[in-house]
C-alpha positions, 0 to 999 in steps of 0.5 A: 639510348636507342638499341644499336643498329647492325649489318651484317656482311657474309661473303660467300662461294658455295656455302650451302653447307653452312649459310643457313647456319651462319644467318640463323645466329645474327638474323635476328639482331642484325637489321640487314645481312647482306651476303655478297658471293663470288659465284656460287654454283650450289644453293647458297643464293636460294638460302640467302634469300630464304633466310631473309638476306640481300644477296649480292655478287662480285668477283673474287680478287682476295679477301680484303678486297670483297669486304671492302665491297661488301662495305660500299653496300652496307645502307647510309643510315647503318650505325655498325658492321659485323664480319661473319663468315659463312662457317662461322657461328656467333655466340647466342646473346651476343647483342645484348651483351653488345648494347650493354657494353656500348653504353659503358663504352660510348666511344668505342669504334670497334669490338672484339670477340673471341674466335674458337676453331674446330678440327674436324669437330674439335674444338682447338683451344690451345696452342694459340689457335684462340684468338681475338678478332676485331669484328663488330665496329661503327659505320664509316670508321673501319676497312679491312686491310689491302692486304693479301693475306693476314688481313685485319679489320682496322678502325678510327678510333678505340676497341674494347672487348665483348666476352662473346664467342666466335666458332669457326666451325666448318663441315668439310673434309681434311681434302677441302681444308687441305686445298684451301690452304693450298690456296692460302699459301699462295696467297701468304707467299705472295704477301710474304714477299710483298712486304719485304719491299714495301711497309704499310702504316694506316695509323688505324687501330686494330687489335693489340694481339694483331698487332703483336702477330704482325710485329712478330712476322714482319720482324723476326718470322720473315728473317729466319731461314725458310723451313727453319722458320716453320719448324720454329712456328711448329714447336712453339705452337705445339710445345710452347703453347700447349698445343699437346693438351689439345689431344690427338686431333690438336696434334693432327691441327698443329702439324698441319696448319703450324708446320705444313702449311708454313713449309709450303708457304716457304716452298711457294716463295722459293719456286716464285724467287728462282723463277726471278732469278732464272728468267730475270723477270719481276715480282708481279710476273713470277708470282702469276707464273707461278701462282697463276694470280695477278697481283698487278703493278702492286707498288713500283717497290715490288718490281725491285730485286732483292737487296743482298 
């Protein structure tokens, strides 16, 4: 069998910090990296052509949406794509392991690794921080889902596992991290109401642990009451999963992303809900009034009230 060809797609805005990083665990395995940028202001193009990358711009509409373009650049004769974000760093000897178990899984479609978070330089292992992510899959047979937030990869076909390391592992201050979820907040408030008025279904295969995630927040996260629910997500991460065992900076994380940001996100969706009610306007303008993002005529289920 002939070794597996691999492009790898970046996407990018101002990752001076950790590009080089990024490229430098997959330039050698990868036949082409492509890094598509949503209009970096600092050197992140310099670095991408230096370490050897086609760059490649788009404006940003929202994560599923840029790799879904960055797919329709990847070159006709590429047998598979790998996602890697530009703060993420892929295990060394991650493509030998996956040519090894390609040819004992020949008709897989896709394949997982295990994706690791830092904390401001800490690696958070519990309290369901670790995860399996769907990242390395065929050419032709996988899309990221149009989704606003929450999005995963999905394929045609099956996935295995590859026992392979995914470090998310970002350099920036608590003051971006605390802004960027900020702007996640948005985003899952936005996809939060969305999906209380329509229900996608590709017949695609993603990862059982996704699947289990979605079926958890689409069936029991999203009807709980808003802030009960972010308490709840809070102590089952923090207790329940053993986030405590994480130490001082796994307590820092678990407050933060379990509990803050989930009560933010719920804050988002009632300033978007009363203005509806209040200026009997619909779903797509609240949410640009509030958010200050266009989400456009998203589905005419979207500009339905709320059923009681």
């Amino acid at each position: 069998m002939n070794d597996p060809r691999v492009t790898t797609i970046i996407l990018t805005k101002n990752e001076e910090r950790h590009l080089r990083r990024a490229i430098a665990s997959v330039a050698a395995d990868s036949d082409s990296v492509i890094v598509l940028d949503s209009g970096s202001t600092d050197a992140t193009e310099a670095i991408a052509r230096e370490m050897g990358a086609r760059f490649e711009t788009n404006p940003w509409v929202n994560h599923a949406a840029q790799f879904n373009h960055g797919l329709r650049l990847v070159d006709k004769d590429a047998e598979w794509v790998l996602r890697l974000d530009a703060d993420e760093i892929l295990e060394k000897g991650w493509y030998r392991r996956f040519a090894e178990q390609l040819a004992d899984r020949p008709g897989a479609a896709g394949f997982t690794f295990t994706r690791t978070m830092t904390f401001r330089g800490k690696p958070i292992r519990r309290g369901l921080a670790r995860t399996r992510q769907l990242r390395l899959f065929r050419a032709g047979l996988g899309r990221c889902e149009a989704r606003w937030m929450d999005e995963h990869i999905v394929v045609d076909g099956p996935v295995a596992k590859l026992d392979i390391e995914l470090l998310d592992d970002n350099l920036n201050d608590l003051a971006w991290w605390t802004d960027k979820h900020q702007a996640y907040a948005n985003r899952e408030a936005i996809e939060l109401l969305l999906n209380e008025r329509r229900e996608e279904s590709t017949g695609l295969t993603m990862t059982r642990q996704a699947r289990i995630k979605r079926w958890i927040k689409d069936r029991i996260y999203r009807r709980l009451p808003s802030g009960l629910r972010a308490l709840a997500f809070f102590l089952l991460r923090y207790v329940f999963a053993l986030g405590f065992l994480d130490g001082r900076r796994g307590f820092q994380f678990h407050v933060l992303q379990g509990f803050w940001y989930r009560l933010y996100v719920d804050i988002r969706i009632e300033e978007i809900e009363a203005l509806m009610r209040r200026e009997g306007i619909d779903l797509p303008a609240a949410i640009r009034s509030v958010t200050g993002i266009a989400v456009g005529q998203v589905d005419d289920v979207a500009k339905r009230p709320r059923t009681p």
